[in-house]
N, C-alpha and C positions, 0 to 999 in steps of 0.2 A: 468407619471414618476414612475417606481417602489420603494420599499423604498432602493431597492439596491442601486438606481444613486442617491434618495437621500443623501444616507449616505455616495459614495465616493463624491460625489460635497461636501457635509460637511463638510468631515474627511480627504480627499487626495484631494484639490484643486490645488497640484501642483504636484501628480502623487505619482505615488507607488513605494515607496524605494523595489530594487531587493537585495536579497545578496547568497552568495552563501552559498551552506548546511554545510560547512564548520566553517561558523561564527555562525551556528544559531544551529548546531546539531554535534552529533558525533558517532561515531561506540561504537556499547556496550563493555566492557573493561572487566567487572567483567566476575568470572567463578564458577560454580558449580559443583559439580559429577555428574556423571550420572546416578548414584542411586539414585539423587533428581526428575527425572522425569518418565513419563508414556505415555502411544498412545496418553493422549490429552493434555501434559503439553511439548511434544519435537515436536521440529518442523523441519522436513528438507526439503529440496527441493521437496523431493515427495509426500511429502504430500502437501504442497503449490500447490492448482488449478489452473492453468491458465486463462488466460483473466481475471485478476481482479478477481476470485470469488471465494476468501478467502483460506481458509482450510479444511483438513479431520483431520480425529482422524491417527496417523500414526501406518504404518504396522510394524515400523521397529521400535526398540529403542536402542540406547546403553546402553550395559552392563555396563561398565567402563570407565576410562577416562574424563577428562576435558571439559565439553562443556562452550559455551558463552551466560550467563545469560541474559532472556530478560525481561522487566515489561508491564505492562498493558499502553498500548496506545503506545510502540514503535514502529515504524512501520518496518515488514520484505519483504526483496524482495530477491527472488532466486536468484543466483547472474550466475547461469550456464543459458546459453541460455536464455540471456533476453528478445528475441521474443517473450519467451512464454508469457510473465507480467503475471509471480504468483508475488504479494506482497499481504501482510495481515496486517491490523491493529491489533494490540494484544488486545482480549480482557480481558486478565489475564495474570499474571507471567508464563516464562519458561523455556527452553534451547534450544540452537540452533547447529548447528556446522556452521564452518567454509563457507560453500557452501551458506549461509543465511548470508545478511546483515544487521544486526540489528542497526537502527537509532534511536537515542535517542535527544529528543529534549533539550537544553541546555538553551532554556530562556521560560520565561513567555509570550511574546510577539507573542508568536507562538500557534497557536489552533492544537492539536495533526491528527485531522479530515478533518483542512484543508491540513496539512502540506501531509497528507494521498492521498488527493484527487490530490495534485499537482504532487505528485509523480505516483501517478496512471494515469496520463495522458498518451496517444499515445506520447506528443512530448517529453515527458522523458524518454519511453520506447525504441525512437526512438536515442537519444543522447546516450544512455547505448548503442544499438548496434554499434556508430558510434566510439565508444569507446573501444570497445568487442576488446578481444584477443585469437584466433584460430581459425580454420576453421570447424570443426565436431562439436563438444561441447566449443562455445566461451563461454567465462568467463567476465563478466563486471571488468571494472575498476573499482579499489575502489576509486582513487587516482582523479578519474576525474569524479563519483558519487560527492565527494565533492565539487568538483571546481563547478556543475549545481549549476544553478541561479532559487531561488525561491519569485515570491515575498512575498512580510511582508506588507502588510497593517493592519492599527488597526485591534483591535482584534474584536470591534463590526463589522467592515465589514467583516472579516473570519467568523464569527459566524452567518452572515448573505447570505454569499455564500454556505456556510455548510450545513444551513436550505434551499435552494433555492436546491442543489444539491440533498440532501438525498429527498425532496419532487419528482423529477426527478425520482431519482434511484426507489424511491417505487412504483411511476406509471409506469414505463418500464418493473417494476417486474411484477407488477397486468397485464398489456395489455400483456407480453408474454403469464402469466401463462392462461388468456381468451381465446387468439388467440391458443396454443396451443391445449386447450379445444375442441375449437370450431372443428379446423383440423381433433383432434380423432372422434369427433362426424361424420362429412361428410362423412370420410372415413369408418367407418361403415355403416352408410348412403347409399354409393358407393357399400360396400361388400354384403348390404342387395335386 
């Protein structure tokens, strides 16, 4: 038995309360100029990479105007064509515009990493399109992003899925970047 089943038979022996993002998070409110930020402190959709894999420094920056301030660990998710699942956990303070949904966790009882990784799942990304509005360039709902149901188990067992996942994600990174390796190597191999 891992110590993961230990700890939900422990900690959740009668199941894991769900709630929706609504009870437990909320859209970032505040706003700053746009003379507060630079290529790696603003964030917009295009610079947000697809499939999960975080961010670039961006090309574009506003000059002027009001953008929507973000802190370190909220998490952003493009909000235009949610196929693509750009969302980024904040490693630092920012701004964002409009096109970027900035979530902000509202209790203590929430791990910012896990709340990350539930939202970066396929069947989240799949509910955002079931939700989407237009047909060339859909737009997620914001209104039913909040209504998704995440669950909330103790925090030791988030912090324990979190440490289970990120060990996952770093070996997935390690055996592409080998198998990659390897590939370049034959195919010269091949050309030799």
């Amino acid at each position: 038995m891992s110590r993961l089943d230990k700890l939900i038979l422990e900690l959740c022996p009668d199941g894991v309360e769900y709630k929706e993002l609504a009870q437990v998070t909320e859209y970032a409110k505040n706003r700053v100029g746009a003379s507060k930020v630079d290529e790696n402190t603003y964030v917009g959709v295009d610079n947000l990479l697809p499939n999960k894999q975080g961010k670039v420094s961006s090309s574009y920056v506003p000059k002027e105007g009001s953008l929507i301030s973000f802190n370190k660990n909220d998490i952003l998710i493009g909000n235009i064509r949610p196929y693509l699942k750009k969302i980024w956990l904040a490693e630092y303070g920012g701004a964002t515009n409009g096109d970027v949904l900035t979530i902000q966790i509202l209790t203590r009882a929430l791990d910012p990493k896990f709340l990350y990784y539930c939202l970066s799942s396929d069947q989240f990304f799949l509910y955002d399109m079931q939700h989407a509005k237009g047909a060339k360039m859909p737009r997620g709902d914001k209104a039913a992003v909040m209504q998704y149901r995440v669950p909330v188990p103790p925090l030791e067992v988030q912090r324990e899925i979190v440490r289970v996942l990120d060990n996952f994600t770093f070996l997935s990174a390690e055996l592409s970047a080998e198998l990659s390796a390897e590939l370049s190597a034959r195919r010269k191999q091949y050309e030799y």
